[in-house]
C-alpha positions as CSV (number, residue, x, y, z in Angstrom):
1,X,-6.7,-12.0,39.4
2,X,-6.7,-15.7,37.8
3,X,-4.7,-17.8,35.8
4,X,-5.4,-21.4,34.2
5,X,-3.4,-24.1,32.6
6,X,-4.4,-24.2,29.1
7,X,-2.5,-27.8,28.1
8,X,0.1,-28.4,25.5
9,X,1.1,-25.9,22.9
10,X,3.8,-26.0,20.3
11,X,3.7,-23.6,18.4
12,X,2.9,-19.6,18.8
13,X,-0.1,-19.0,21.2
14,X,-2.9,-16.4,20.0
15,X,-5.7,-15.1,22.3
16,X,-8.8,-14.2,20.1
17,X,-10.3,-10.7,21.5
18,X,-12.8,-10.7,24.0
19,X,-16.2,-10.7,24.4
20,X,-18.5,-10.7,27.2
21,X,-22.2,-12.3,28.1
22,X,-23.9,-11.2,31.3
23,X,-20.9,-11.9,33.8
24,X,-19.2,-14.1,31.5
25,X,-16.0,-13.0,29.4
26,X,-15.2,-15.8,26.5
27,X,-11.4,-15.5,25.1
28,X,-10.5,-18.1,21.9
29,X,-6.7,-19.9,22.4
30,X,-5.3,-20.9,19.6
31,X,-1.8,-21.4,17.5
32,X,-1.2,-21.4,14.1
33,X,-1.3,-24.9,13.1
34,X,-4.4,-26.1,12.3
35,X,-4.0,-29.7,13.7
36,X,-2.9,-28.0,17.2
37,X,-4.7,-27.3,20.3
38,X,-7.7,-25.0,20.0
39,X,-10.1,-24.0,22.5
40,X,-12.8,-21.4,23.8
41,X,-12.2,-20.4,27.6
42,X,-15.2,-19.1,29.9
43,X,-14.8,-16.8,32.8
44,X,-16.7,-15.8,35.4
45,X,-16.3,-13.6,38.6
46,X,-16.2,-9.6,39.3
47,X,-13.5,-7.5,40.3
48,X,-12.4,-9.2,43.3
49,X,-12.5,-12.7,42.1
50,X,-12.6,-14.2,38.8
51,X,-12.6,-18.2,38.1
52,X,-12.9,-20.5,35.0
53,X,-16.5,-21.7,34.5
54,X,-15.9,-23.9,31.1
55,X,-13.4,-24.9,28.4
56,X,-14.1,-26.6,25.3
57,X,-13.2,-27.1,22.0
58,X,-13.1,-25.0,18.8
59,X,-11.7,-24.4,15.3
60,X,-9.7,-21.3,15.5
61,X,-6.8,-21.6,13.9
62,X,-6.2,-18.3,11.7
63,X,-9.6,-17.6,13.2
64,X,-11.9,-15.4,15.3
65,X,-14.4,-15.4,18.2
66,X,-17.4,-13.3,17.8
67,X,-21.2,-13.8,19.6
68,X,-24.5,-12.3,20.3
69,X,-26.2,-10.5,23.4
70,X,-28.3,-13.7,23.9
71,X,-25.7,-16.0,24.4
72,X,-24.7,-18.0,21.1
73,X,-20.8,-18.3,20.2
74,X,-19.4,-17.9,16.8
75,X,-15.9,-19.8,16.5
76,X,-14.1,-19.5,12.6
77,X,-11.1,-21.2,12.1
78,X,-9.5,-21.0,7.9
79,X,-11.5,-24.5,7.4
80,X,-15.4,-23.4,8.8
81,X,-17.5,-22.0,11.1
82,X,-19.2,-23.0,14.1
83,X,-22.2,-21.8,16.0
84,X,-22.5,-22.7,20.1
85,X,-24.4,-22.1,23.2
86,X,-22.4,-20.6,25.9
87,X,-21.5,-24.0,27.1
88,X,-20.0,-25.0,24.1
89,X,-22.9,-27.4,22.6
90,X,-22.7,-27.1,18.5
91,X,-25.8,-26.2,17.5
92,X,-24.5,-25.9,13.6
93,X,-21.6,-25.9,11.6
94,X,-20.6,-25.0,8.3
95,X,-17.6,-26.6,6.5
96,X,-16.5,-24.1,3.8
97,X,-13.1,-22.5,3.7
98,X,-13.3,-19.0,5.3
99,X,-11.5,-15.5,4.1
100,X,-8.0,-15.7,5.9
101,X,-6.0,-13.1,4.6
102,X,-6.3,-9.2,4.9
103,X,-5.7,-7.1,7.6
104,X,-8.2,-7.9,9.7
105,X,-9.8,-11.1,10.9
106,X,-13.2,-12.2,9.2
107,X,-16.2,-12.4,11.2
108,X,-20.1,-13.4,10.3
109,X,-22.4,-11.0,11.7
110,X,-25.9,-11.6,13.1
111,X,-28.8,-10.1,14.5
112,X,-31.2,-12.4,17.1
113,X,-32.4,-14.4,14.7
114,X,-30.0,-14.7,11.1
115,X,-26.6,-15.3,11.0
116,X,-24.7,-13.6,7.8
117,X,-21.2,-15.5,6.3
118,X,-19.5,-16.0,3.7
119,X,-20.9,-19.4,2.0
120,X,-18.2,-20.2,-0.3
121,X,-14.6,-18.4,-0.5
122,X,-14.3,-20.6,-3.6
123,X,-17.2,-19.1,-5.7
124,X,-17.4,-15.8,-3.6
125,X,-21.3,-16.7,-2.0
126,X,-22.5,-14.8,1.0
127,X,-25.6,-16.5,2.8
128,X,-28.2,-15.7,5.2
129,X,-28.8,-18.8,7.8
130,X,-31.3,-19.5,10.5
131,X,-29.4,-18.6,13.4
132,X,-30.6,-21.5,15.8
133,X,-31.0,-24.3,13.2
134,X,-28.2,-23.5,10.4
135,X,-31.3,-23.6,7.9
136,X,-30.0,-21.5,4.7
137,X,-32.4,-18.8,3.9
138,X,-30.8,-17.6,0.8
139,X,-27.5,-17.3,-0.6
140,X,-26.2,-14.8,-3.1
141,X,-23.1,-14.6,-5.6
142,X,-21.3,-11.4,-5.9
143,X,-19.2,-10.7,-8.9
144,X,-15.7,-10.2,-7.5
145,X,-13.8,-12.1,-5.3
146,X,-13.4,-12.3,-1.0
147,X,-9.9,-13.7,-0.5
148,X,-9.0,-10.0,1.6
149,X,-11.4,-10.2,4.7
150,X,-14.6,-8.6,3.5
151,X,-16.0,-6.7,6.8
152,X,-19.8,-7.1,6.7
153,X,-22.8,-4.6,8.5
154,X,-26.0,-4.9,9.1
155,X,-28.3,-2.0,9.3
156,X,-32.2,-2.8,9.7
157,X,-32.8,-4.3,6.0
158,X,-29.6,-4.1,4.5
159,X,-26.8,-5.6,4.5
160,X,-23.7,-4.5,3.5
161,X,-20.7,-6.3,1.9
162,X,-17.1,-5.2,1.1
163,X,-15.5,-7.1,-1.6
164,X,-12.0,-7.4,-2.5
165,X,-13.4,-4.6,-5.9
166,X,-16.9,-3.4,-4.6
167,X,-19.1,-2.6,-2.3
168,X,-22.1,-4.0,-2.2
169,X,-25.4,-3.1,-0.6
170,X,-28.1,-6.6,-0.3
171,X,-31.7,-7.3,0.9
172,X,-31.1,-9.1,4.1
173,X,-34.4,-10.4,3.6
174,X,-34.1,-12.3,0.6
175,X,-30.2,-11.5,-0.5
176,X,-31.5,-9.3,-3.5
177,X,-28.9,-6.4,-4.9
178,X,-29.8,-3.1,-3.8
179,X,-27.2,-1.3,-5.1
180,X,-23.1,-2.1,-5.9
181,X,-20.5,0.5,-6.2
182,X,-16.9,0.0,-7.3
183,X,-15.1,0.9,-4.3
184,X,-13.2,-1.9,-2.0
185,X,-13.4,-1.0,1.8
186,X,-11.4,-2.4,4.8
187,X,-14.0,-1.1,7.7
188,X,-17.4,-0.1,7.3
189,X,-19.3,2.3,9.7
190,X,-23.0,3.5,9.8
191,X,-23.1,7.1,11.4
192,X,-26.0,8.8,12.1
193,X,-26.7,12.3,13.1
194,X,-30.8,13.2,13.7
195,X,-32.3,12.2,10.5
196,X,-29.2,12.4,8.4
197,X,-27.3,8.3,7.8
198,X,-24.4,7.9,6.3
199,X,-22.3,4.5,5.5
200,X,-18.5,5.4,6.0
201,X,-16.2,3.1,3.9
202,X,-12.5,3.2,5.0
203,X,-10.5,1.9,1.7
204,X,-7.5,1.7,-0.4
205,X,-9.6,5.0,-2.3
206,X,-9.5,7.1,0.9
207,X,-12.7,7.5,2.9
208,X,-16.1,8.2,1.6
209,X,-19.4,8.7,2.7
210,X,-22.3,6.8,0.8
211,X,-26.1,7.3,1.2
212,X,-27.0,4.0,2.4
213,X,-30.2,3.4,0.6
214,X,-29.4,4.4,-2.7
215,X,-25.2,4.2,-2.3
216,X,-25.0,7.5,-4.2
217,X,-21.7,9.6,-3.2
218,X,-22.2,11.9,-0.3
219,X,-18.1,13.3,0.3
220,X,-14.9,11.5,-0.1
221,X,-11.5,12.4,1.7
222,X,-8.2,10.8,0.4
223,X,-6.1,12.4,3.1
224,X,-4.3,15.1,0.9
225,X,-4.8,17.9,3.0
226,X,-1.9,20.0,0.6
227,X,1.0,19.4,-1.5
228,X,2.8,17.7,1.0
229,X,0.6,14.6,1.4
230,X,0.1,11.9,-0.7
231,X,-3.1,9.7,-0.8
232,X,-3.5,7.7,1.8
233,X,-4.7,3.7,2.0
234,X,-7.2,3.7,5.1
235,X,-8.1,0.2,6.9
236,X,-9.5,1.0,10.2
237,X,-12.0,3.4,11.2
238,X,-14.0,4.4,14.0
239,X,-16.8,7.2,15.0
240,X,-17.1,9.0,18.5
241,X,-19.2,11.4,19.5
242,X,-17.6,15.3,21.1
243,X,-19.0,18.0,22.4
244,X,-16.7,19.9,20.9
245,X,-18.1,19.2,17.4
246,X,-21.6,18.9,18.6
247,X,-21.6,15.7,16.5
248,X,-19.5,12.6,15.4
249,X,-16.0,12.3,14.6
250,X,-14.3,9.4,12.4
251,X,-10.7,8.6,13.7
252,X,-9.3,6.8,11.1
């Protein structure tokens, strides 16, 4: 449908995933040295005819490319994070060494008005920032550490937190501890089914099911079904919906 000449590489190219705004679809290039070319691409177009609208530049190496329904980019790169317009214009950055290793790639998380990342790899600090501005609202130390990816979720309130030993549950208001539970999680899911929530943790432990507000233990799986199996070490997860269980479904 298109194609564009993205410039000079030399090493191994990597195309962040997707993610789309109106009629625009952003895609993050990127290699793994730090010093090479990096950059955001915009397209534009429909199914008949797609075209480049922008191109500028962003610190992805090792990174990811995440954004909201309004419009602002996230770029993080091993070295920091940066928060655009969808024209590229830095509206904030934050220089702090992000979580690189893991299975999966780290990304902040936001609603339309505070942005939620890791503050300091270094002394294991998760913040709360004005999303537009960059102003820090509050910032909160967890005991443990955050060198595997921690996958973050935000649920009304709350805000959830997966360490590299626990799982922790904060005030996204003010950062304050609701609860902590010694269990390290790879994804986490909140599932909801008419007045019943659960928070689904996929982990080294299995799977379990937490009451959100209180993180009391609602089930667990560890993927012995008999004799046969041994327990198994989950890292992704997902929930669909089927008619034929009237309800959700994890795949996992």
């Amino acid at each position: 449908l298109t194609q564009q000449d993205l410039g000079s590489y030399q090493d191994r190219v990597t195309l962040t995933a997707p993610i789309s705004e109106s009629s625009q679809v952003y895609v993050g290039i990127h290699g793994n040295d730090p010093q090479s070319t990096q950059q955001i691409m915009s397209l534009s177009g429909n199914t008949n005819s797609w075209y480049m609208g922008a191109k500028f530049a962003a610190p992805l190496a090792s990174g990811t490319l995440s954004g909201t329904a309004d419009g602002h980019l996230f770029a993080v790169g091993t070295n920091g994070l940066q928060v655009m317009t969808a024209n590229g214009h830095v509206l904030w950055s934050l220089q702090e060494e992000q979580p690189s290793q893991g299975t999966h790639h780290y990304q902040p998380i936001s609603d339309s008005q505070t942005l939620y990342a890791v503050a300091s790899l270094k002394h294991s600090q998760v913040a709360a920032y004005d999303l537009h501005h960059g102003t820090r609202l509050w910032i909160q130390t967890l005991d443990d550490t955050l060198n595997d990816t921690p996958p973050f979720l935000l649920d009304e309130n709350t805000l959830y937190v997966a360490s590299d030993h626990k799982l922790y549950a904060l005030n996204s208001s003010n950062g304050s501890l609701r609860w902590e539970k010694s269990y390290p999680s790879r994804t986490l899911l909140m599932e909801n089914e008419g007045e019943t929530q659960l928070l689904l943790a996929a982990g080294a432990q299995g799977l379990t099911a937490f009451n959100p507000a209180t993180g009391a233990l609602v089930w667990s799986f560890d993927g012995q079904l008999d004799d046969t199996f041994t327990s198994a070490q989950f890292y992704q997860a997902a929930l669909a919906s089927t008619e034929e269980t009237n309800g959700n479904v994890v795949y996992t």
